[in-house]
N, C-alpha and C positions, 0 to 999 in steps of 0.2 A: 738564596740565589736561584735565580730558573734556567735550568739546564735547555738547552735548543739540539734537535737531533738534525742530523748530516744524511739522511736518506736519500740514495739517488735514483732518478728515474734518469735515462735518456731525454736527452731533447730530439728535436725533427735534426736539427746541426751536429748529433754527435756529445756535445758536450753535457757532461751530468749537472742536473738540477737541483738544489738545494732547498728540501723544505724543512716548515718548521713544526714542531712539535702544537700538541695542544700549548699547553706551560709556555713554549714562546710565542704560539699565536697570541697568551692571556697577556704576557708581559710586553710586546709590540701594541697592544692595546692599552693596555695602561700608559706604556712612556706618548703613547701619541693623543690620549687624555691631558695627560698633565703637560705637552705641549701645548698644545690647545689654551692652557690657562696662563702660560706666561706674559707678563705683558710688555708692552712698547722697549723699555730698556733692558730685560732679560732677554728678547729676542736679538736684540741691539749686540749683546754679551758673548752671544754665540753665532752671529754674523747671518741670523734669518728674517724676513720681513713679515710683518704679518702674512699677506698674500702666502706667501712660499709655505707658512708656518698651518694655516687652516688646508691647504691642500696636502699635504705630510698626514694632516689629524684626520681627515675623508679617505684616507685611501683605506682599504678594507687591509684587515688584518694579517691576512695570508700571502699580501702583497709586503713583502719586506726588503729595503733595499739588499745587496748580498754581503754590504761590511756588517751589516748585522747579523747574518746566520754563522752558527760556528763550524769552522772549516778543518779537517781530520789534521 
């Protein structure tokens, strides 16, 4: 299991920033690999379209939605 760390910077708004560890940068890269390979009816399965699904797999690693970082 890959541990993801809770480090906080400030933002310019006040609110702290959530980043991820090496190990969850590696692991947001991998799950958006093996997104990338599902096809037409496993995207179907989990309510994404292709389109939706190749831009999730381009986004750089460090760029992680925030229900994915682990929160204290």
């Amino acid at each position: 299991m890959t541990t993801m760390t809770n480090t906080h910077s400030p933002t310019q708004h006040g609110q702290p920033r959530r980043r991820l560890s090496l190990l969850g940068m590696m692991a947001v890269a991998r799950q958006r690999r093996a997104l990338a390979r599902l096809n037409a009816s496993q995207l179907s399965d989990i309510g994404l379209s292709r389109p939706q699904a190749e831009a999730e797999a381009r986004r750089p690693i460090w760029d992680a939605p925030s229900v994915w970082i682990c929160k204290p």
